[in-house]
DRENGUTOR-207545 format. One record per residue (C-alpha): residue number from 0; residue in one letter; x negated, y negated, z negated. Coordinates in steps of 0.5 Angstrom, whole numbers. Layout:
+-----+----+-------+-------+-------+
:   i : aa :     X :     Y :     Z :
+-----+----+-------+-------+-------+
: NUM :  a :     X :     Y :     Z :
...
+-----+----+-------+-------+-------+
END
This chain:
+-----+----+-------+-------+-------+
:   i : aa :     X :     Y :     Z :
+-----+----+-------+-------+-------+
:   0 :  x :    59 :    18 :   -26 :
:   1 :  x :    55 :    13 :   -24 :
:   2 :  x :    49 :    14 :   -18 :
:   3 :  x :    43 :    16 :   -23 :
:   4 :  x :    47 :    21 :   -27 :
:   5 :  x :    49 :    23 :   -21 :
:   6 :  x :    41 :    24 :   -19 :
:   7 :  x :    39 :    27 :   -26 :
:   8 :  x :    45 :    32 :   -26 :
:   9 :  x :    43 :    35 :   -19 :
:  10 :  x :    36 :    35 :   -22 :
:  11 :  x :    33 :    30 :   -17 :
:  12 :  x :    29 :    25 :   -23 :
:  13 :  x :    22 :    26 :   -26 :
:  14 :  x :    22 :    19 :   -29 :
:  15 :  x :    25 :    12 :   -28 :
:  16 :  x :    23 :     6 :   -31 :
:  17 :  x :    27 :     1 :   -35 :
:  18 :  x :    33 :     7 :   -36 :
:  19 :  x :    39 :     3 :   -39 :
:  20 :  x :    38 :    -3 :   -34 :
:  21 :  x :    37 :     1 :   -28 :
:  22 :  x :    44 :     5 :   -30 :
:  23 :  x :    46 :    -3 :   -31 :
:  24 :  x :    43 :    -6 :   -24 :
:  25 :  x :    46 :     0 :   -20 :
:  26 :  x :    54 :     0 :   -23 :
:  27 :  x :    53 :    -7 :   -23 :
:  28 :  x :    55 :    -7 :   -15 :
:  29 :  x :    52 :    -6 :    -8 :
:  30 :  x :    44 :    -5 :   -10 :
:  31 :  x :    39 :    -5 :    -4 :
:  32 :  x :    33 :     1 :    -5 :
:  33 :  x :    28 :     4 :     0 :
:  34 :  x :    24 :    10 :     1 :
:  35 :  x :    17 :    10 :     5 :
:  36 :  x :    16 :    15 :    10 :
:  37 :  x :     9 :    17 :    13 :
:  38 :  x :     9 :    16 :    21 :
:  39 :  x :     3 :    22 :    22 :
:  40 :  x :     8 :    26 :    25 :
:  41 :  x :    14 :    26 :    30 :
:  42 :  x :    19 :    30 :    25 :
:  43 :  x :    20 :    30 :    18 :
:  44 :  x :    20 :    37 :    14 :
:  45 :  x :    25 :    41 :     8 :
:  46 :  x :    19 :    37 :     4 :
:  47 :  x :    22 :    31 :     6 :
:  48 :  x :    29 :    33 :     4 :
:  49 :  x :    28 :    30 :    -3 :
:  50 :  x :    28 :    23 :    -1 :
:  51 :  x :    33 :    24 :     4 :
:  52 :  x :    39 :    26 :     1 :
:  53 :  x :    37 :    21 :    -5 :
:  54 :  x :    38 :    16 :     0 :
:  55 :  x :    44 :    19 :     2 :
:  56 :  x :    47 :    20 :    -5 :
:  57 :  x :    46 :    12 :    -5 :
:  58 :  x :    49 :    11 :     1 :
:  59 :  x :    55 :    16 :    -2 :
:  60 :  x :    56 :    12 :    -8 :
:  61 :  x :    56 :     4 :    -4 :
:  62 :  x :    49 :     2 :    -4 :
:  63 :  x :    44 :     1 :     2 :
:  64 :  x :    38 :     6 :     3 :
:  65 :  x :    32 :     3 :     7 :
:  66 :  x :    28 :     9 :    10 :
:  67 :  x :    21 :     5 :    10 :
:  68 :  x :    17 :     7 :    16 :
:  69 :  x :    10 :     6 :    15 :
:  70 :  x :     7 :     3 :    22 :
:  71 :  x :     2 :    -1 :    18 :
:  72 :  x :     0 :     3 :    12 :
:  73 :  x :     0 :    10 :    17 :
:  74 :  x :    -6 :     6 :    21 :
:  75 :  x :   -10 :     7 :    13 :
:  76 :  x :    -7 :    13 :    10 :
:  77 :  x :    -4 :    13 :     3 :
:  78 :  x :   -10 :    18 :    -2 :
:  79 :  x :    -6 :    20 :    -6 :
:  80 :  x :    -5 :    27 :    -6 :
:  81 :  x :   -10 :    28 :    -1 :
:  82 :  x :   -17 :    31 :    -3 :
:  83 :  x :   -20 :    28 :     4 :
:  84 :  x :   -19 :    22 :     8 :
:  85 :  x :   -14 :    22 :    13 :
:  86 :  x :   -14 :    22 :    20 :
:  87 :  x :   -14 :    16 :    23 :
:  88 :  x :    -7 :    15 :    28 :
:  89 :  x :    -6 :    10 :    34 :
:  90 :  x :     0 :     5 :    35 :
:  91 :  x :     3 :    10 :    41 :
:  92 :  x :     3 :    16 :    36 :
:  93 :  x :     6 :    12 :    30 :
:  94 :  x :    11 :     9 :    36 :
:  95 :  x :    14 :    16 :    38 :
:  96 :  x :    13 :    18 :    31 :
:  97 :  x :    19 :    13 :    28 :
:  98 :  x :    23 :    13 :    33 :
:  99 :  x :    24 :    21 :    32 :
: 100 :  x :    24 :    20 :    25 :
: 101 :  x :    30 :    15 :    25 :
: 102 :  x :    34 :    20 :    30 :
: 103 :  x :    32 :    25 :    23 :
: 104 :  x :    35 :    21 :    19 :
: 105 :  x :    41 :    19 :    23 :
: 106 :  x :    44 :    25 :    21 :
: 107 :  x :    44 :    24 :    13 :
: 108 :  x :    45 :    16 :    13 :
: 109 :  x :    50 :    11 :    17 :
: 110 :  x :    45 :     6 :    20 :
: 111 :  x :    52 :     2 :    23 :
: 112 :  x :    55 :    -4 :    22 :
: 113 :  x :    48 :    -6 :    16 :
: 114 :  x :    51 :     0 :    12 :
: 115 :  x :    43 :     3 :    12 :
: 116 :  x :    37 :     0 :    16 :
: 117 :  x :    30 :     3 :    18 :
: 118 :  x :    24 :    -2 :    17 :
: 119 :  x :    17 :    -1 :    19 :
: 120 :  x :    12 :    -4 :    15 :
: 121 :  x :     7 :    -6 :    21 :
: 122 :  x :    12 :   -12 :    22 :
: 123 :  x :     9 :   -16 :    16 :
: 124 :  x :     2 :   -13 :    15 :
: 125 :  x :     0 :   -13 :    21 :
: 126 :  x :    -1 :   -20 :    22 :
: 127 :  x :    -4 :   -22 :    14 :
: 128 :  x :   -10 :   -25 :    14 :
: 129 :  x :   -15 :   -22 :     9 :
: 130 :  x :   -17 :   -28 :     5 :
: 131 :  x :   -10 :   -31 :     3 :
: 132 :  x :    -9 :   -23 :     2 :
: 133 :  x :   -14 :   -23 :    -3 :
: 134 :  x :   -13 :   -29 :    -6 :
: 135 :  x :    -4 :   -30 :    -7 :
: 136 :  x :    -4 :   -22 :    -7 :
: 137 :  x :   -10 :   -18 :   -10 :
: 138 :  x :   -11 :   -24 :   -16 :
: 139 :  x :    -5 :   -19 :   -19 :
: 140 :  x :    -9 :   -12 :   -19 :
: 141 :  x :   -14 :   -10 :   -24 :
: 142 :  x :   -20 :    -6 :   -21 :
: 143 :  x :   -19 :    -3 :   -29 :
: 144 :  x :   -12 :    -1 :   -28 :
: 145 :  x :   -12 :     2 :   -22 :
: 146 :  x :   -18 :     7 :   -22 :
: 147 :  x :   -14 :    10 :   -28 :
: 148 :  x :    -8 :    12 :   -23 :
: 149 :  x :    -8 :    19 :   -22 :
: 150 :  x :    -8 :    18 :   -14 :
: 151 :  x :   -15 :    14 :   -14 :
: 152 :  x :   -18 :    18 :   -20 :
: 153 :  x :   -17 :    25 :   -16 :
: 154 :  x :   -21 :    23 :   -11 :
: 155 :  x :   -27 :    18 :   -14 :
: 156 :  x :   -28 :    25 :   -17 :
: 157 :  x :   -28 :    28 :   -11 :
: 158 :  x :   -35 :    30 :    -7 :
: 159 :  x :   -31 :    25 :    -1 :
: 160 :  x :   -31 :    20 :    -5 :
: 161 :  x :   -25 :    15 :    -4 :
: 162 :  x :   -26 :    10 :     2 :
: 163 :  x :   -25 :     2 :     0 :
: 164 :  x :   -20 :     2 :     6 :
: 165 :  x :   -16 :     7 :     2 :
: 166 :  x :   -17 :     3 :    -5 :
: 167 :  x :   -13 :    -2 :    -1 :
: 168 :  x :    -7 :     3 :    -1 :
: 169 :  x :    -4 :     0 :    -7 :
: 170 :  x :    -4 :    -8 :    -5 :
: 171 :  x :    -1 :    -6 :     2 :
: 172 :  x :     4 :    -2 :    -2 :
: 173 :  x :     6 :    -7 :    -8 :
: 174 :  x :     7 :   -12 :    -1 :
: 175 :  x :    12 :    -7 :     2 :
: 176 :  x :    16 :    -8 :    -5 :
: 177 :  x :    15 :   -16 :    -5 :
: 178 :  x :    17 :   -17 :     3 :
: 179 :  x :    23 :   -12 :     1 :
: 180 :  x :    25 :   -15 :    -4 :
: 181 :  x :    25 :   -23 :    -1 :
: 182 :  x :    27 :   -20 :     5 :
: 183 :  x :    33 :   -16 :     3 :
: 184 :  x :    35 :   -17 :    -4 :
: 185 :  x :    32 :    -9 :    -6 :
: 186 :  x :    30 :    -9 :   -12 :
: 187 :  x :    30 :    -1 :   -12 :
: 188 :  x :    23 :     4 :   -10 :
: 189 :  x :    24 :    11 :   -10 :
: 190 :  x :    18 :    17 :    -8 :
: 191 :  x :    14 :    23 :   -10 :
: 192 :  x :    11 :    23 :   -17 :
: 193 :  x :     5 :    22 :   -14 :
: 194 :  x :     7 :    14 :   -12 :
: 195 :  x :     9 :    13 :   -19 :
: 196 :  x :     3 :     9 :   -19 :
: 197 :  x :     4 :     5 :   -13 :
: 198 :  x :    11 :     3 :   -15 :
: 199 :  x :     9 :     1 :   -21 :
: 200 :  x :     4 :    -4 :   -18 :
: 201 :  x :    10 :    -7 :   -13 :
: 202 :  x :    14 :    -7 :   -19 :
: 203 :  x :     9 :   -11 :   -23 :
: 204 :  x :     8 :   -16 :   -15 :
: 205 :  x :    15 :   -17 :   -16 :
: 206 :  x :    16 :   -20 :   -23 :
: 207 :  x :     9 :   -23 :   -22 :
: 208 :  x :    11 :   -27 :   -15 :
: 209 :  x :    18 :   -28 :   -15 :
: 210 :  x :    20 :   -27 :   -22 :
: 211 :  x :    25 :   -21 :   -21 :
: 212 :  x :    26 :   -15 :   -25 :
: 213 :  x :    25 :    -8 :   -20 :
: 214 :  x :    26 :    -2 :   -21 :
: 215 :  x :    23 :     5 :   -19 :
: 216 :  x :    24 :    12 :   -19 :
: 217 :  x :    20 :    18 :   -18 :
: 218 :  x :    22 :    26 :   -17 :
: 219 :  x :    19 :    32 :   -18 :
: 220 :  x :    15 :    36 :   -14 :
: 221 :  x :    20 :    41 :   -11 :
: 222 :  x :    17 :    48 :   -11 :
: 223 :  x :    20 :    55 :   -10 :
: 224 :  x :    21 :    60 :   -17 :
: 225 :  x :    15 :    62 :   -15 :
: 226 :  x :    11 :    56 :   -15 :
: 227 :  x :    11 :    55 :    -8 :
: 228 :  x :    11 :    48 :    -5 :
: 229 :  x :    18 :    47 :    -2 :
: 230 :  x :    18 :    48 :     6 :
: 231 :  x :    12 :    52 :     6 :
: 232 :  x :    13 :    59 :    10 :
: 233 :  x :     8 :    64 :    13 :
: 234 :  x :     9 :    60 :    20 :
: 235 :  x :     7 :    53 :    16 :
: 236 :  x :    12 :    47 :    15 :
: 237 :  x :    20 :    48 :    16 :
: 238 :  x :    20 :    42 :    21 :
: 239 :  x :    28 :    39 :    21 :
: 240 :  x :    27 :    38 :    29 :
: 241 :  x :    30 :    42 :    32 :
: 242 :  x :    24 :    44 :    37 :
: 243 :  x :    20 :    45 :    32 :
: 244 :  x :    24 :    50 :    28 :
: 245 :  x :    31 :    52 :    31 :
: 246 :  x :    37 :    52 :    28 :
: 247 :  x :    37 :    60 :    27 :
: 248 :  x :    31 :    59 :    23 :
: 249 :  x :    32 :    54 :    19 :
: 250 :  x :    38 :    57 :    17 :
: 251 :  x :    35 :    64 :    16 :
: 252 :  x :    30 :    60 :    11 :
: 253 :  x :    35 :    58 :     6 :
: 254 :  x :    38 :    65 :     7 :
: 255 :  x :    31 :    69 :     5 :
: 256 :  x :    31 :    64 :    -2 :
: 257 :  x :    29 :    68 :    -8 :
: 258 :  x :    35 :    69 :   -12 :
: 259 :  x :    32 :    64 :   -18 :
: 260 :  x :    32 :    58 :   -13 :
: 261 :  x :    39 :    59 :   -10 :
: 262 :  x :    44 :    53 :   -16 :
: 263 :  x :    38 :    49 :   -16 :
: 264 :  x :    38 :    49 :    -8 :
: 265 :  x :    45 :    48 :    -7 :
: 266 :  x :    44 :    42 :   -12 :
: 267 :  x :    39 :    39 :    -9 :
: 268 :  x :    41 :    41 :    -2 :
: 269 :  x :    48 :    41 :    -1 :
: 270 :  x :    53 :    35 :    -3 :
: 271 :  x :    57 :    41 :    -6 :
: 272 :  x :    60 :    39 :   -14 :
: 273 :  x :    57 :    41 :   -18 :
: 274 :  x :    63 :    45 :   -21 :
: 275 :  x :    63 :    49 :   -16 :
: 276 :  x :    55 :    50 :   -16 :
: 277 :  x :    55 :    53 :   -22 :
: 278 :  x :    58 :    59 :   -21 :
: 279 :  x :    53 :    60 :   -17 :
: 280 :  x :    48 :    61 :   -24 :
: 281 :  x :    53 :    67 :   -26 :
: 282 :  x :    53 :    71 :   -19 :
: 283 :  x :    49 :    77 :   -17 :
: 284 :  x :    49 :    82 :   -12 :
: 285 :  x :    52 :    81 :    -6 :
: 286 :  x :    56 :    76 :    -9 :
: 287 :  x :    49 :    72 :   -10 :
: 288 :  x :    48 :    74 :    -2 :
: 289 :  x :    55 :    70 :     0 :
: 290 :  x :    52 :    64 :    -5 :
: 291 :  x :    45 :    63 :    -1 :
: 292 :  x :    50 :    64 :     6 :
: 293 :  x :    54 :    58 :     3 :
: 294 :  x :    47 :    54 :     3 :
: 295 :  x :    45 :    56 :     9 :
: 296 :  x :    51 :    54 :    12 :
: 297 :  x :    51 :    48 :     8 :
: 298 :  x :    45 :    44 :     9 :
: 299 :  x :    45 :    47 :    16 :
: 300 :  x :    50 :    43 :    18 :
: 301 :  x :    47 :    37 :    15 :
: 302 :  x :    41 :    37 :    19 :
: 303 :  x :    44 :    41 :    25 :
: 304 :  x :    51 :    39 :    25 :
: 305 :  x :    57 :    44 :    25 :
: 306 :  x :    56 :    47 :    33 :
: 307 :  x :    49 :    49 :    31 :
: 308 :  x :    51 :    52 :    24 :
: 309 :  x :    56 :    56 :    27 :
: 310 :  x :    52 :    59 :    32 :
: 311 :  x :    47 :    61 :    26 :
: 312 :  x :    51 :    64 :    22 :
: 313 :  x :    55 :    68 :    28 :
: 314 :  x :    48 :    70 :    30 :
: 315 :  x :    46 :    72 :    22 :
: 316 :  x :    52 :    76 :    22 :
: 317 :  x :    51 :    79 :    28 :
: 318 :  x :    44 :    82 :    25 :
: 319 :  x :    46 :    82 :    18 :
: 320 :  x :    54 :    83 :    17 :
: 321 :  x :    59 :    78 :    15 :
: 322 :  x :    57 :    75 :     7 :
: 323 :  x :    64 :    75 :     4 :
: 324 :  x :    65 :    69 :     1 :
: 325 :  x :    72 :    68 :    -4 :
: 326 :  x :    77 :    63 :    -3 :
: 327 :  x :    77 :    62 :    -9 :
: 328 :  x :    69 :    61 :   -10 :
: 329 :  x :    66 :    54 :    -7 :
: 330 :  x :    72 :    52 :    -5 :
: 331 :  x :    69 :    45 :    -1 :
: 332 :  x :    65 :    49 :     3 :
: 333 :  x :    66 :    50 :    10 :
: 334 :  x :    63 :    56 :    12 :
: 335 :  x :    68 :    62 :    14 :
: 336 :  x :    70 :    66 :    10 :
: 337 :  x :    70 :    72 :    15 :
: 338 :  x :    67 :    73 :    21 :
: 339 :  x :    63 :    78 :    25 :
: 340 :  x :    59 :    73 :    29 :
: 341 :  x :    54 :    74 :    36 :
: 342 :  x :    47 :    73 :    37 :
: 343 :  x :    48 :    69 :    42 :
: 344 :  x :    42 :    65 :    44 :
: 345 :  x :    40 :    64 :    35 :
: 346 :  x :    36 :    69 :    35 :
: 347 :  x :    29 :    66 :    37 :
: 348 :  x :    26 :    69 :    43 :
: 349 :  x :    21 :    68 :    48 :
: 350 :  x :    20 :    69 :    56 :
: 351 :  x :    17 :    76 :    58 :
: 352 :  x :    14 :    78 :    65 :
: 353 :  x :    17 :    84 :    68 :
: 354 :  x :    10 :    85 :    71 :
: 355 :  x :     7 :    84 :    64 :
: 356 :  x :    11 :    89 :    61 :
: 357 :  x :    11 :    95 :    66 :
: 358 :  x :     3 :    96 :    63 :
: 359 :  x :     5 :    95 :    57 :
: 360 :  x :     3 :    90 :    52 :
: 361 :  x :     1 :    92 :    44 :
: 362 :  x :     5 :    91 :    38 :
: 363 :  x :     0 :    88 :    34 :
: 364 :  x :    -1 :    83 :    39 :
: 365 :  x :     6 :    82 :    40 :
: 366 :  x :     9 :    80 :    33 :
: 367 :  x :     3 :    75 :    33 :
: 368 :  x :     4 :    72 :    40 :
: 369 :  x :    11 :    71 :    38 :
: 370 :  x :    10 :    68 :    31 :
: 371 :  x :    13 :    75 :    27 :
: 372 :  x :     6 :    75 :    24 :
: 373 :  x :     1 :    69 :    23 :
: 374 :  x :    -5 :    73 :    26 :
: 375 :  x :    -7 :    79 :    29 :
: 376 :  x :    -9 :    82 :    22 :
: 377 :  x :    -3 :    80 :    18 :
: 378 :  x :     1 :    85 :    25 :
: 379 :  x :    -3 :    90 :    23 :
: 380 :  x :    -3 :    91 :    16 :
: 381 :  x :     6 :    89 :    18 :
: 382 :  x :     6 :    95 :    23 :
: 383 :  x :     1 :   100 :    18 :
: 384 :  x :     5 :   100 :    13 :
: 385 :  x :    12 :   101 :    17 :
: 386 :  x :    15 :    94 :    17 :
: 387 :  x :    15 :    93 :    24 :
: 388 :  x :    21 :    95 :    28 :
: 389 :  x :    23 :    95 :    36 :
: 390 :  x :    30 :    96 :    38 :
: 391 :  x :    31 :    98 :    30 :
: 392 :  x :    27 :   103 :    30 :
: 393 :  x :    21 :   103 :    26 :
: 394 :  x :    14 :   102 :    31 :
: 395 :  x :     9 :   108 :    29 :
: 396 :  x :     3 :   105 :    30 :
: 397 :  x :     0 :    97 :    31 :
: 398 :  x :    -3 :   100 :    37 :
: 399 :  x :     5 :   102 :    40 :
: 400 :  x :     5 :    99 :    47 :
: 401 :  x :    12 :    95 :    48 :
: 402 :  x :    14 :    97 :    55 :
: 403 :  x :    19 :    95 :    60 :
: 404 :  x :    23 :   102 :    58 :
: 405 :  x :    25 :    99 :    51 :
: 406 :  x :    29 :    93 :    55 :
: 407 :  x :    37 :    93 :    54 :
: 408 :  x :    40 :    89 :    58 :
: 409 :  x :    33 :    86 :    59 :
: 410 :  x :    33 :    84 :    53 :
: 411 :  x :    27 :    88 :    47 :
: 412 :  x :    29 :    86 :    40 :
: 413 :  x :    24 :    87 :    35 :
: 414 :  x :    23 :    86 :    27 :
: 415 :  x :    19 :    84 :    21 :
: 416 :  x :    21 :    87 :    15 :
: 417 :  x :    29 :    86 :    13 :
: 418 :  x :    29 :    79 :    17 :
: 419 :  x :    26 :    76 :    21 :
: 420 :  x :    28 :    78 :    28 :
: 421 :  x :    26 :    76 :    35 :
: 422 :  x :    27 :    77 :    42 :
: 423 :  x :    23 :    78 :    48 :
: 424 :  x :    27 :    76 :    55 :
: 425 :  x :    25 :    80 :    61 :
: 426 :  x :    25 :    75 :    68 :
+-----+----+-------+-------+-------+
END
């Protein structure tokens, strides 16, 4: 099965263009492909995770991925799927940003020996000059045309307007794809539904300029069942830093997936065969539990490695009991089959001063200041209701104090609803 097979099976495609020659161009050997990145932060997110292990599909199967920094374009900001204008960042911030983002991605592809590269725009586009720009570049874009994209229309119909810096977002990106293609022979550009536009645009650039057939592919919006985007929680973004959301938490998301999601996640998420995946769309019951451990564990180790993983696992089975998972079910996995785990140092926590809690602190204001609850608000409706929990025992009131007594081992262990767990150390 060729590698576009591979990415429409696992639910990864929403459209491409060119069908039956890209099948061709991509069984024909060794083909060169891209995906841009937005440098606005220091970390990539589960959000992300689409494009990523796309590019590590491609890698599997003997292509070459780029990951496509965009230092150039960051400095103006792609409009599509933006409702306003986006903050303009500095060169330093885009610096440490790439350079967190390449580390990221270390851990899906192989940069060695030219297997994978990761480029930054900002070396050719920061030093066009504008009237040969317009004149060998913009002659190919019709204003006409490009007002019809969906990335454009959305925001000249909005009470912002669209900005001629942004306006110029296609030109810059339809470059990328030219340069790429001159540069490094990729004649393949992949992104978000919303880029379909802009792919176009560079495919169009290609043909006109150097006379090439370019493709492009598009995936789609990936949301929860229940119509979540992917990556969103109550506390914001699940960040693939692990700083930002700790190995635990990250494992923990995958864990609390609805059970809907559990065969599309592992398709998308996990390299696991889809043989093995579609067992998962038959199970229920703590069989469906021991499947959703299996994708925690499983992209875990890809974004973590096996130390981290293994250290989220013990410390859910710690919390939570050891998921059973069959010899016979998803035999590629690695996870234990058995195990009763620890809690160790997993389980997030958060330092507390002995004097501090020797007055006493409240509840409500507790499971905010830890990220239990997003605002004071959410804790006292979480604690009203019973949802709350110290040491396991059910918190009576939001204004309970949580006092220096509670400490076992100098440790508090607090919960909110059936899952998500944090310590809080006394020193």
């Amino acid at each position: 099965m060729g590698v576009l097979e591979i990415l429409k099976e696992r639910g990864f495609v929403e459209a491409v263009t060119h069908d039956e020659e890209l099948s061709a161009y991509l069984d024909g050997g060794r083909a060169t492909c891209y995906i841009g990145f937005d440098p606005t932060a220091s970390s990539l997110h589960v959000g992300s995770l689409v494009c990523i292990m796309v590019l590590a599909h491609m890698q599997r199967n003997g292509h070459r991925p780029i990951g496509l920094v965009g230092g150039g374009t960051g400095l103006i900001g792609d409009p599509s799927g933006k409702t306003e204008m986006r903050k303009v960042i500095t060169q330093e911030e885009i610096d440490i940003n790439r350079a967190g983002i390449r580390k990221q991605l270390s851990r899906f592809i192989d940069f060695s020996e030219d297997k994978a590269l990761l480029l930054d725009n900002g070396e050719w586009l920061k030093g066009l000059e504008y009237i040969p720009f317009l004149r060998d570049i913009g002659r190919h874009f019709s204003v006409n045309r490009m007002i019809k994209a969906e990335s454009y229309k959305m925001r000249i119909e909005s009470d912002e307007g669209l900005t001629f810096i942004e306006f110029n977002y296609m030109l810059l990106q339809a470059y990328d794809f030219m340069e790429l293609s001159s540069r490094h022979d990729c004649l393949l550009q992949m992104g978000g539904s919303d880029q379909w536009g802009n792919i176009v645009a560079g495919i169009d650039l290609v043909r006109r300029t150097q006379q090439k057939k370019a493709f492009g592919i598009t995936f789609p919006l990936i949301t929860t069942s229940s119509g979540i985007k992917m990556g969103k929680t109550h506390k914001g973004a699940v960040w693939l830093d692990p700083e930002r959301t700790p190995p635990y938490e990250y494992y923990q998301f995958w864990i609390n997936c609805d059970d809907a999601d559990v065969a599309r996640f592992m398709a998308l998420f996990t390299f696991l065969p889809m043989e093995e995946i579609e067992q998962a769309k038959k199970l229920e019951g703590a069989m469906l539990n021991s499947a959703k451990a299996v994708l925690a564990w499983e992209a875990t180790v890809i974004a973590h490695g096996t130390k981290n993983a293994q250290e989220a696992y013990d410390a859910a089975c710690a919390m939570f009991g050891s998921p059973e998972v069959p010899e016979d079910c998803f035999p590629s996995t690695t996870i234990p089959r058995t195990g009763k785990g620890s809690a160790g140092d997993a389980v997030p926590s958060t330092s507390y001063d002995k004097v501090e809690l020797d007055k006493g602190i409240l509840a409500v204001d507790v499971f905010v200041q830890v990220g239990l609850c997003k605002s004071k608000s959410d804790a006292r409706r979480l604690l009203s209701q019973g949802g709350g929990y110290l040491n396991d025992e059910r918190i009576a009131a939001f204004d309970q104090l949580i006092l220096t007594s509670h400490a076992r081992e100098g440790e508090i262990l607090l919960r909110a609803g059936k899952k998500k767990y944090h310590k809080l150390i006394l020193k």
